[in-house]
C-alpha positions as CSV (number, residue, x, y, z in Angstrom):
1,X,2.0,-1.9,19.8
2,X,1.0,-1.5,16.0
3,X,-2.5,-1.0,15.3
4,X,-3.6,-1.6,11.4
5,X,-7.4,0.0,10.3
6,X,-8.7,1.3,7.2
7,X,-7.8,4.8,7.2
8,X,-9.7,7.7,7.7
9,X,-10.1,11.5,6.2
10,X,-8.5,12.6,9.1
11,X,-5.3,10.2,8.2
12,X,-4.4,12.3,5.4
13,X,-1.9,14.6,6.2
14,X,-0.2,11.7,8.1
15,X,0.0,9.5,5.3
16,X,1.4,11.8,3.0
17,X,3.9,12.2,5.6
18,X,4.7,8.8,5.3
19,X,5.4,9.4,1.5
20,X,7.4,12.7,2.0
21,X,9.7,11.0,4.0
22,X,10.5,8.3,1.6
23,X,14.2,8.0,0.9
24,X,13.7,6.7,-2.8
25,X,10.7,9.6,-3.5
26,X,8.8,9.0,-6.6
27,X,6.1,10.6,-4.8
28,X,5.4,14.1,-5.8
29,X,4.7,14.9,-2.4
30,X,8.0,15.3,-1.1
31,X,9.1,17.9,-3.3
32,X,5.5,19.1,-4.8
33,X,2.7,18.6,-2.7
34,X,-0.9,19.7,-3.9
35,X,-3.2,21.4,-1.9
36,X,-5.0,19.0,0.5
37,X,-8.2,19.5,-1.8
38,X,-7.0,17.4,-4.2
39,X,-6.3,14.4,-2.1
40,X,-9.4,14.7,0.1
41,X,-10.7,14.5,-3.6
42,X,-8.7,11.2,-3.9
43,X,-9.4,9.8,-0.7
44,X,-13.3,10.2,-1.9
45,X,-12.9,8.1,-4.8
46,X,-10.7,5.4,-3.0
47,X,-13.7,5.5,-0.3
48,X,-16.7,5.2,-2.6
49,X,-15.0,2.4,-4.5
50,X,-15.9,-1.1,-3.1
51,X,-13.0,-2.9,-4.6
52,X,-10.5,-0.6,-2.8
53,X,-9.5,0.3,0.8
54,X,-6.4,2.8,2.2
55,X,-4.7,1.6,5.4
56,X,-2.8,2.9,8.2
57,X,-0.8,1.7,10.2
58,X,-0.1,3.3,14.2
59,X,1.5,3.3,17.0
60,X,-0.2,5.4,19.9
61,X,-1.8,7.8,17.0
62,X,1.0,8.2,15.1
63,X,0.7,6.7,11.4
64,X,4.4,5.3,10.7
65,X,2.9,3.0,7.9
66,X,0.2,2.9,5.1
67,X,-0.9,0.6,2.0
68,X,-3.7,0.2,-0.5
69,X,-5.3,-2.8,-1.2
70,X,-7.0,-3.7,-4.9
71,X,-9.3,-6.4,-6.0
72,X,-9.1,-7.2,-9.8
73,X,-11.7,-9.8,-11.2
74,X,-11.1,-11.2,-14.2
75,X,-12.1,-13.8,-16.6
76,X,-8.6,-15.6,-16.7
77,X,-8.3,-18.9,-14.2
78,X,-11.8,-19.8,-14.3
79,X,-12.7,-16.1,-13.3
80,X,-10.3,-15.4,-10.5
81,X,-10.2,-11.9,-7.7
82,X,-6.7,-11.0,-7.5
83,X,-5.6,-8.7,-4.8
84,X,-3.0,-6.2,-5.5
85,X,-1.5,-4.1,-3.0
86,X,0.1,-0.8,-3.5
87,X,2.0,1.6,-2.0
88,X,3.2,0.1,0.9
89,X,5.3,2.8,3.2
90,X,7.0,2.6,6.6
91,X,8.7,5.2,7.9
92,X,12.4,5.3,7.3
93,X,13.0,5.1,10.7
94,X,10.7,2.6,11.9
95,X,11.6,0.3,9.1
96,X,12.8,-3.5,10.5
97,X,10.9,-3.8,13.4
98,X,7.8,-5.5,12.0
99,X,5.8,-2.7,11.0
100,X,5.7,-4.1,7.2
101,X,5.2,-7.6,7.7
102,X,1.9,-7.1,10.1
103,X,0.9,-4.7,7.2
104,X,1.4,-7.8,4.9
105,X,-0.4,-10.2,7.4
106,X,-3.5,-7.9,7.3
107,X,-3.9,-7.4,3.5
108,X,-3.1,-11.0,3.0
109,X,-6.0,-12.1,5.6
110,X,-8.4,-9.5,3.9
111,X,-7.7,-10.6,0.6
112,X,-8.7,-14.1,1.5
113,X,-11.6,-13.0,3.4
114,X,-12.6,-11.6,0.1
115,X,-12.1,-14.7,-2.1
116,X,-8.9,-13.8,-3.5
117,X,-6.3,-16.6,-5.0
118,X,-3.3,-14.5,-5.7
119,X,-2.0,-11.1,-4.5
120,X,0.1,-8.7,-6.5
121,X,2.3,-6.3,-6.1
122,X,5.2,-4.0,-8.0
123,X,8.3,-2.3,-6.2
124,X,10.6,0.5,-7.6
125,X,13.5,-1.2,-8.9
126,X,15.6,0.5,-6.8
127,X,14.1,-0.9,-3.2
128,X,16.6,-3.8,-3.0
129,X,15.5,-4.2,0.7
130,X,12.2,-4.0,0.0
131,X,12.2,-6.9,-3.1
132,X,14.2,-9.0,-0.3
133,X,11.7,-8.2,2.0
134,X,8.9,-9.2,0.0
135,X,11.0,-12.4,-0.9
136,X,11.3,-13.2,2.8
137,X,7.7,-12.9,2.8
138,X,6.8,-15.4,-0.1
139,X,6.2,-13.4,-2.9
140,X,8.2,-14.5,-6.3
141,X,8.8,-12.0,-8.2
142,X,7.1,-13.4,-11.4
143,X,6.6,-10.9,-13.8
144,X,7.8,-7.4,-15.3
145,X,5.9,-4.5,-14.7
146,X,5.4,-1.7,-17.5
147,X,4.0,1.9,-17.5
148,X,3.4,4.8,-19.5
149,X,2.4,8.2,-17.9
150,X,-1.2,9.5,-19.9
């Protein structure tokens, strides 16, 4: 049985697990982990800030999942809340047997909870199961996504 919560402190060496692991990387912590300081650090500001939250997804107490969920408000459409989430892991090898898609359920309940009318997120181009995933899920992929390293 999955259980989904906001994560803890404590949760932070398993969810950088979770990113080690990934097949596609683009997470420094696979081949260049800092020293847990810096992510306790983080996981502060994440914590403190009201318009964010860091999930974790178990089964027994093992985390084989994790996302973070955003809320944007804007001016645009009569001063909309979009939710964006990011970073969404599974475990390699826990990937396909629903994990993901109660992951999605929760963020997209929370995100309507909090008055949200759209939820966003980007994928690495090269997650081709992931982008049919999301697909499979509703999401249409709508727009391009650009970023510059500062």
């Amino acid at each position: 049985m999955i259980a989904i919560r906001r994560a803890r402190r404590e949760d932070i060496p398993g969810i950088l697990a979770v990113f080690a692991h990934d097949e596609h990387g683009g997470h420094r912590e696979a081949t260049d982990p800092a020293p847990l300081h810096v992510y306790e650090t983080a996981f502060g500001r994440i914590e403190a800030d009201p318009n964010t939250a860091l999930y974790v997804a178990l089964e027994d107490e093992d985390i084989v999942g994790t996302f973070q969920l955003q809320y944007l408000s804007g001016l645009i459409d009569h001063g909309r809340t979009t939710a964006k989430i990011e970073s969404v892991h599974v475990l390699e090898r826990r990937r396909g047997q629903g994990i993901g898609k109660a992951m999605l359920a929760v963020a997209i309940d929370e995100a309507r909870r909090a008055g949200a009318s759209a939820m966003t997120l980007s994928s690495n181009k090269k997650r081709l199961r992931a982008h049919e995933f999301y697909r499979d899920l509703g999401f249409e992929q709508s727009h391009e996504a650009f970023r510059i390293a500062l």
